[in-house]
N, C-alpha and C positions, 0 to 999 in steps of 0.2 A: 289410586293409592293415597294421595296425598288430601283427596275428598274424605276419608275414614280415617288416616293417621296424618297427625299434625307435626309427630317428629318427621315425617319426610319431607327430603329439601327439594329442590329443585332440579338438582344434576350439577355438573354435566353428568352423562351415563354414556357409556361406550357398548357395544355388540361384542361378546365375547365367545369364544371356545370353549368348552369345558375345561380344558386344562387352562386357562386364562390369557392364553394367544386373541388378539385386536382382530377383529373380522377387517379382511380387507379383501382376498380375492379367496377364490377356492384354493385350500389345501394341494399343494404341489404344483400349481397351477398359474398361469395369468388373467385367470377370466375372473370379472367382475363379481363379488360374491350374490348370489339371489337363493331362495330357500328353494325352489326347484331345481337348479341347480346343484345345490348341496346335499338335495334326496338322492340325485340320481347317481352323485359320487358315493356315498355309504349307502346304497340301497337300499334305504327304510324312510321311514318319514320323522324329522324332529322328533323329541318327545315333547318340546314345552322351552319358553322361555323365560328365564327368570329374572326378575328384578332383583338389584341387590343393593338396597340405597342404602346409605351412612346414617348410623344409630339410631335404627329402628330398636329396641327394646321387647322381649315378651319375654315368655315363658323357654320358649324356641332357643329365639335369638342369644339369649342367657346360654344353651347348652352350647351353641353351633353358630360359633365367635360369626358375626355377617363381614364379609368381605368386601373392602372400599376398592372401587376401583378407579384409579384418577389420571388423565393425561402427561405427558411429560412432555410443555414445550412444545406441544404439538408435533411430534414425533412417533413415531408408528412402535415406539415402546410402551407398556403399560405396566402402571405398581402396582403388584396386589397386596394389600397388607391387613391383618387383624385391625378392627375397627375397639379397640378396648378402649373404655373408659381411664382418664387418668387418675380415678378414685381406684380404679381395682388395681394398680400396678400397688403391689405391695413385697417388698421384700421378708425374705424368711428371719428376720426376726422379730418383727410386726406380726407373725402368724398366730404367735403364742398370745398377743398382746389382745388380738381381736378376737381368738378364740374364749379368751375368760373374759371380755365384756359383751359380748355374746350370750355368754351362760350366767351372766348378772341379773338377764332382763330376765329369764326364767322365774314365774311364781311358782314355790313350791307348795301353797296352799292348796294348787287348782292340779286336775289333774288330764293328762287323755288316756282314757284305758285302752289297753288291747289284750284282748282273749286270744290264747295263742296254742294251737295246737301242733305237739311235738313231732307229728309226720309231716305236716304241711305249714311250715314256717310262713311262707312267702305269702299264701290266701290270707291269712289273720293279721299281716302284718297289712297286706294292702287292703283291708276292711279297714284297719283302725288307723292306717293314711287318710283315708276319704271317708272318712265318716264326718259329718257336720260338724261337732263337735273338738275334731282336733282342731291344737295348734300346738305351735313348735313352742312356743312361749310358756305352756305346765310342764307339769313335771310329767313323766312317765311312768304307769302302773300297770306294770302286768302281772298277767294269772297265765301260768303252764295247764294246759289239758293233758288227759290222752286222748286216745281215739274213740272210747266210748263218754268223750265231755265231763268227766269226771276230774275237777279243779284239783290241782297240789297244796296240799295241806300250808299254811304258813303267809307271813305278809309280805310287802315288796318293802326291804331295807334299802332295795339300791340293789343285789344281789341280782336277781330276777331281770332287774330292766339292764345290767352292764350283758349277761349272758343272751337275751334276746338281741341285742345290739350287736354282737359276737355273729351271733348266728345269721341274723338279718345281713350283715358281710357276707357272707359265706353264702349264701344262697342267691345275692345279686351277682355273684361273680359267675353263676350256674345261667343268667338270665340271657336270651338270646339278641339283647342288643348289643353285648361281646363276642368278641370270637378273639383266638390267638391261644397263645401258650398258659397255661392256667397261673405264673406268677407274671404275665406280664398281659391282660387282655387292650385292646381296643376297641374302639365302639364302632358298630355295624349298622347297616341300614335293614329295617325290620317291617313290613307292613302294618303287620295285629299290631306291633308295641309300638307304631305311629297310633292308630285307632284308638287302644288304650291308654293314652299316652305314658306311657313305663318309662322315657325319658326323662319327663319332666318328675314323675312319681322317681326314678332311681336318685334325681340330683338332691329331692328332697329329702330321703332316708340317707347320705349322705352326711347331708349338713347335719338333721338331727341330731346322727349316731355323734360325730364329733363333739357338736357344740353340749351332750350331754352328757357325755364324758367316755361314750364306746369308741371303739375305734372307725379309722377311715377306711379308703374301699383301697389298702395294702396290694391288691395284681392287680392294679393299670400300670401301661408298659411306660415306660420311660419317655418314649416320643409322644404318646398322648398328655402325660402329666404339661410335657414343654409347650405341647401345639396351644390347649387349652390355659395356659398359664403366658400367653404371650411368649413367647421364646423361640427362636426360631430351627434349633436344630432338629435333626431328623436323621436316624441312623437305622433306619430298619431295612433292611437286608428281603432277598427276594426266599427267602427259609422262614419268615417270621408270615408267610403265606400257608395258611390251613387249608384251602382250598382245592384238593388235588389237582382239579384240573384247571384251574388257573396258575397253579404253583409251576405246571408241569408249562404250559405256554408261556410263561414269564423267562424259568431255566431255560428252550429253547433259545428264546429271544437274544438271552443273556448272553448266550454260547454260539451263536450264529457266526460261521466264519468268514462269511461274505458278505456283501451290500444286496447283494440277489436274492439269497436264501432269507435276509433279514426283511426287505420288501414283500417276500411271499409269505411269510409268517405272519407281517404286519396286516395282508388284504386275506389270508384266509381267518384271520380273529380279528377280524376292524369291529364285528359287530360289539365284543366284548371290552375290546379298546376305545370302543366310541364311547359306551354307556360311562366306562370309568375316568374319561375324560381324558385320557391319553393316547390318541390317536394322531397320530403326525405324518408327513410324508420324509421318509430319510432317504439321506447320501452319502452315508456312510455308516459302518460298522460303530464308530466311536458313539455316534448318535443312540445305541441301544440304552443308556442308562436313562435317558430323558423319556 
């Protein structure tokens, strides 16, 4: 890693759990941690190891804050904490302040067009995202079609580019690296829109829409705005789960009236508890919220 990026330090780095628990012995156990060992407790094999070194920067790292993880004293505690810049800590009334020096830098001589047709918002928009020629720095010119390509009569005042902006909203909020409640989504893990990268494509129609005077992306939930914004709270409830059948193993969980029935819920969904990082050995009923 540090042979190809030169932002990466040196460490220390620690062996971590997916939930962020210090590798030291096997889960509920006293034996010394080994990965064969650890197959033979969750019955599958690792998926992978990942490194998570302090301010690495990309495109990525930008959406999906990297997580510092640092000793304590040498203590078998570990802090996980958002790794953010002390340039982006910015308070809300700074926001208004950057967002119009922002739209300063905007030449409005220069333009990027986007042809845009009225069934299929999202294809035209992502053409005229990755087309060579954009940049967020012109101004914005768009043409409405229909579906026989037949342009709408008239020029772009500004009209044309605030309602595509509008629209452009509205159909990221349809896109499947959300899920959740339609005013309030969070972001999901997606294959294709890893491949495609739609992540990095959603955060830049985003910035655009704002800095050009459309609006922002108005349903993300509350605890995403805070996670992504450095802040630490986090209020979402096990109802803010879409997933039927996760919804319905979680509500089990939740509702377990014993340490016995909560242990046998825990080892018949370990495989779905492993993946999500919250897989633990308990001792008691209190422990179900962790």
């Amino acid at each position: 890693m540090k042979t190809f990026d030169r932002n990466v330090h040196g460490g220390p780095y620690v062996l971590l759990y997916p939930d962020g628990t210090k590798i030291t012995n096997i889960p509920g156990t006293e034996v010394p941690f080994t990965l064969n060992e650890y197959k033979e407790v969750v019955g599958k094999a690792y998926q992978r190891i990942t490194l998570g070194p302090r301010n690495i920067r990309s495109k990525y790292t930008q959406l999906y804050a990297p997580i510092v993880i640092e000793d304590k004293d040498d203590s078998d505690s570990v802090e996980c904490s958002h790794d953010i810049p002390e340039d982006t800590k910015v308070d809300q009334q700074s926001l208004s302040e950057i967002t119009a020096n922002l739209a300063l830098e905007i030449d409005h001589r220069a333009f990027s067009r986007f042809n845009i047709c009225r069934s299929n918002i999202w294809d035209g928009a992502v053409r005229g995202f990755k087309r060579a020629t954009f940049s967020e720095k012109k101004d914005i010119l768009v043409k409405f079609s229909d579906d026989e390509g037949r342009f709408e009569e008239g020029f772009d005042t500004g009209g044309p580019k605030r309602e595509f902006l509008s629209l452009l909203m509205k159909e990221l909020n349809k896109r499947p690296i959300f899920d959740g409640l339609v005013e309030s989504r969070y972001l999901v893990y997606n294959s294709t829109a890893i491949r495609e990268d739609e992540y990095y494509l959603a955060v830049k129609m985003i910035a655009v829409s704002i800095v050009h005077g459309g609006p922002g992306p108005n349903f993300l939930s509350e605890d995403l705005v805070s996670y992504i914004s450095g802040q630490s709270s986090f209020k979402a409830s096990v109802g803010d789960i879409t997933d039927e059948e996760i919804g319905k193993v979680l509500q089990e969980i939740q509702n377990s009236p014993s340490v016995e029935i909560l242990q046998d819920l825990m080892t018949r969904n370990s495989a779905m508890l492993q993946t999500a990082g919250c897989f633990r050995h308990v001792r008691s009923c209190e422990e179900e919220k962790k």
